[in-house]
C-alpha positions as semicolon CSV with decimal commas, in nm:
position;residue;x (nm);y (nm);z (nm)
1;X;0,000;0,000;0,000
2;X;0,109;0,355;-0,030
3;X;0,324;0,487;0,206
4;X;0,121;0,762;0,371
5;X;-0,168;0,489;0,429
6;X;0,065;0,288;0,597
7;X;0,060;0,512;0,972
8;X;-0,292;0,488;0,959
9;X;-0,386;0,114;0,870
10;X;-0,061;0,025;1,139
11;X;-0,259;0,263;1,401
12;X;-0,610;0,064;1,354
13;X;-0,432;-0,276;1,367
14;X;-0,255;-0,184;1,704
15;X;-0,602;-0,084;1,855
16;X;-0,764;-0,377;1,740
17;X;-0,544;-0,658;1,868
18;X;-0,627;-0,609;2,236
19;X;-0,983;-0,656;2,073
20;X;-0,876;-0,978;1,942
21;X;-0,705;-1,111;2,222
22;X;-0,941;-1,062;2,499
23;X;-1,143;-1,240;2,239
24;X;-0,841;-1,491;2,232
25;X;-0,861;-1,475;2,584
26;X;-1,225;-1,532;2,681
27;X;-1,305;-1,823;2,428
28;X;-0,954;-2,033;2,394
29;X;-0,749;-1,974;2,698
30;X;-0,457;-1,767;2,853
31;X;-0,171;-1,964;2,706
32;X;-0,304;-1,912;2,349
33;X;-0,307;-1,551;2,442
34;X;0,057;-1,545;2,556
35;X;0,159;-1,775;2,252
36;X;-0,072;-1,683;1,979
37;X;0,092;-1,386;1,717
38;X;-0,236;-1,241;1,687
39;X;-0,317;-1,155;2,049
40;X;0,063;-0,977;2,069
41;X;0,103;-0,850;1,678
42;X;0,039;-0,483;1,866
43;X;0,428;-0,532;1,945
44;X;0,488;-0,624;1,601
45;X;0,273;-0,329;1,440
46;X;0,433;-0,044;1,725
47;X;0,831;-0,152;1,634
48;X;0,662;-0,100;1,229
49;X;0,524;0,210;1,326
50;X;0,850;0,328;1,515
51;X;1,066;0,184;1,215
52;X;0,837;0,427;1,016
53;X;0,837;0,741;1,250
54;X;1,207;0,799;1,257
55;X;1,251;0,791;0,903
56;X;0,989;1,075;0,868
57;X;1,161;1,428;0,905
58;X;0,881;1,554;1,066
59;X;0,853;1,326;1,349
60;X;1,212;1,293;1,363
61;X;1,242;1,668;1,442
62;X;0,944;1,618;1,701
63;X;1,141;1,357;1,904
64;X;1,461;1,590;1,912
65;X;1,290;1,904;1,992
66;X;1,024;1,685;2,249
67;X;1,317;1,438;2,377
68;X;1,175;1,586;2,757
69;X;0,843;1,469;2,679
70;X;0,886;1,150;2,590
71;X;1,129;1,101;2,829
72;X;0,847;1,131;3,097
73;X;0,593;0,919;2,881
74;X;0,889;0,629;2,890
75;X;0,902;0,697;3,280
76;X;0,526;0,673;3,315
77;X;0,517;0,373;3,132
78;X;0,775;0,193;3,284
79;X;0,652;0,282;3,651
80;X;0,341;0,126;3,513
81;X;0,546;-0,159;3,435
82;X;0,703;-0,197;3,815
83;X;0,331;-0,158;3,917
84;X;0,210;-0,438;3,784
85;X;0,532;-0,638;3,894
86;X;0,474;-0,498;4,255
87;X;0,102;-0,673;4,190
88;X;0,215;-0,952;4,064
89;X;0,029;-0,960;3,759
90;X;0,046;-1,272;3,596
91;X;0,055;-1,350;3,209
92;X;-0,266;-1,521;3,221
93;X;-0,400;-1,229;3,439
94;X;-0,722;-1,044;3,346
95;X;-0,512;-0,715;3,362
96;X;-0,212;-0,842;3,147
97;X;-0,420;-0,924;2,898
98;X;-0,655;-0,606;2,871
99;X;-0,438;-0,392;2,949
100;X;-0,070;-0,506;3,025
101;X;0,058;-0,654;2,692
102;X;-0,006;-0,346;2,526
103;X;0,151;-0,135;2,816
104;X;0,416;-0,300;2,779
105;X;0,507;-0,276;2,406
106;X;0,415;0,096;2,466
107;X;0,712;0,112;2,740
108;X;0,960;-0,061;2,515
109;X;0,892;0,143;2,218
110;X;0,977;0,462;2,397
111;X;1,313;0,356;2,548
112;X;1,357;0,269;2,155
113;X;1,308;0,591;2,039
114;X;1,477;0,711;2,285
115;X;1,791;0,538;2,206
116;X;1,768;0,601;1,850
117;X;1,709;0,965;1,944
118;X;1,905;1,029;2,186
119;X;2,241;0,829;2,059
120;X;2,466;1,068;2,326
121;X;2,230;0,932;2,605
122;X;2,329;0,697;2,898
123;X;2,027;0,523;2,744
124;X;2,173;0,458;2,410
125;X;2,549;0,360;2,588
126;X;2,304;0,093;2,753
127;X;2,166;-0,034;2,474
128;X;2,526;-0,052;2,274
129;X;2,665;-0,233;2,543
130;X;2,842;-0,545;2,336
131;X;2,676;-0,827;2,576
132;X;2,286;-0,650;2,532
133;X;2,373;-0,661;2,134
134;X;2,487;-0,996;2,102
135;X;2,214;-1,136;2,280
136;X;1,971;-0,924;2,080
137;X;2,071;-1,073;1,745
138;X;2,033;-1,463;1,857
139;X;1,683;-1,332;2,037
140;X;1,446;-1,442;1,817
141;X;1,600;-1,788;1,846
142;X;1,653;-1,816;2,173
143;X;1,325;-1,726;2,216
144;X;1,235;-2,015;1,990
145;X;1,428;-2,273;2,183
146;X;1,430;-2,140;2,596
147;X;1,158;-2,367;2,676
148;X;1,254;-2,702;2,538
149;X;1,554;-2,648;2,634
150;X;1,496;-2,557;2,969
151;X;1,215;-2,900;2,977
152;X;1,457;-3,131;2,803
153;X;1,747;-2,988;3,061
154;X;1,578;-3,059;3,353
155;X;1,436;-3,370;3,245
156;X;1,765;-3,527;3,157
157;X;1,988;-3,389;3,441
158;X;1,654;-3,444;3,698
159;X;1,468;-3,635;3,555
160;X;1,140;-3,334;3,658
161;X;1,017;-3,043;3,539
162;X;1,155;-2,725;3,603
163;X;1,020;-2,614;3,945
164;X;1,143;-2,326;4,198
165;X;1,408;-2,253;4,214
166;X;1,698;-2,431;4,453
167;X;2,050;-2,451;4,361
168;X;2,006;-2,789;4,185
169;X;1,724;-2,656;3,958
170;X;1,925;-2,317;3,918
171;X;2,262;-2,490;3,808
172;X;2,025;-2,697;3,564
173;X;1,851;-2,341;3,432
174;X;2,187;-2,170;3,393
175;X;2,295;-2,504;3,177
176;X;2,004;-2,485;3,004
177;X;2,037;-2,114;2,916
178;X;2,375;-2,189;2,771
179;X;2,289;-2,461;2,571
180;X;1,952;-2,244;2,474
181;X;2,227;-1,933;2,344
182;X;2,469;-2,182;2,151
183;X;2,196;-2,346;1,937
184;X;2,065;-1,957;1,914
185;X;2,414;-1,895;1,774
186;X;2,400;-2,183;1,512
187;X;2,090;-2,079;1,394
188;X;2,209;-1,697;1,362
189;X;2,510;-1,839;1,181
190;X;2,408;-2,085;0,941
191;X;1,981;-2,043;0,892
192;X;1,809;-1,705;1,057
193;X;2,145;-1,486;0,954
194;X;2,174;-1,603;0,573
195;X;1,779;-1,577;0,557
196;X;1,848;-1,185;0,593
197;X;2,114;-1,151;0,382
198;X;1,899;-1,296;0,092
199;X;1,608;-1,037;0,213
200;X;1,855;-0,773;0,125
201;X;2,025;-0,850;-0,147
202;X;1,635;-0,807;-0,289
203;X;1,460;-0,544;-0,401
204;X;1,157;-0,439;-0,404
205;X;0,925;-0,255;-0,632
């Protein structure tokens, strides 16, 4: 679609997914909500829309000359954030799911913007610090693999499920998580990290 559609149709999506997962929600179940990329494409849509934003002058000069207001929106959002951890709001919660999800993709986009913003900022040195930017380009895999890994883990080395944590079941996560980043790594290497080199070697019309 044309370009200046494109704002528009990404702002109606990212109100109607919380539509569609408390639908998600109320006739499937909570773990088809937490899975399920419909009930959390509002993520998806807001890290489009902020792809999008920065690349338009406009806005772009609206974040520089604004940086002190969204610097409060980020800080609203993330004390938000430590409220619901201080409730211990749960992913198959009734407030996660109306309300939290979405908060929470909100909070992360800011502190986004803010880096790209802001590149001087202690928050940008954060986010270039070497370990963060490792692990965020093996994320999507690790992501992919954590939980096997973490079930097979304990299962072998056990012979259980992962339960609270002791210092047997911790020494097993930490293995886990290890073995969980290398096959992240082979994956980057050799599959997800080719894949994107082929997406932009292409062009499109």
């Amino acid at each position: 679609m044309p370009r200046s559609r494109l704002p528009y149709v990404l702002g109606t999506l990212v109100l109607l997914v919380p539509l569609v997962r408390i639908l998600i929600f109320r006739e499937l179940s909570a773990n088809a909500v937490f899975i399920l990329m419909p009930s959390r494409a509002d993520s998806l849509l807001l890290g489009v829309f902020a792809a999008i934003a920065v690349r338009s002058a406009r806005v772009w000069k609206c974040l520089l000359a604004r940086s002190s207001v969204l610097y409060a929106v980020t800080g609203i959002l993330f004390s938000g954030m430590v409220f619901m951890t201080y409730a211990k709001w749960e992913t198959d919660s009734t407030g996660i799911v109306y309300v939290g999800f979405s908060w929470i993709a909100c909070s992360y986009v800011c502190l986004l913007l803010i880096g790209v913003s802001q590149p001087q900022g202690i928050i940008a040195r954060l986010l270039r610090f070497r370990l963060l930017r490792e692990i965020g380009s093996v994320a999507y895999g690790l992501y992919m693999v954590h939980i096997p890994v973490l079930y097979l883990c304990h299962w072998v080395i056990l012979h259980d499920v992962p339960r609270r944590a002791t210092l047997k079941t911790g020494v097993v996560t930490l293995v886990a998580l290890a073995v969980s980043i290398a096959i992240a790594k082979l994956s980057w290497a050799y599959f997800e990290g080719p894949l994107v080199k082929i997406g932009h070697r292409r062009t499109y019309g």
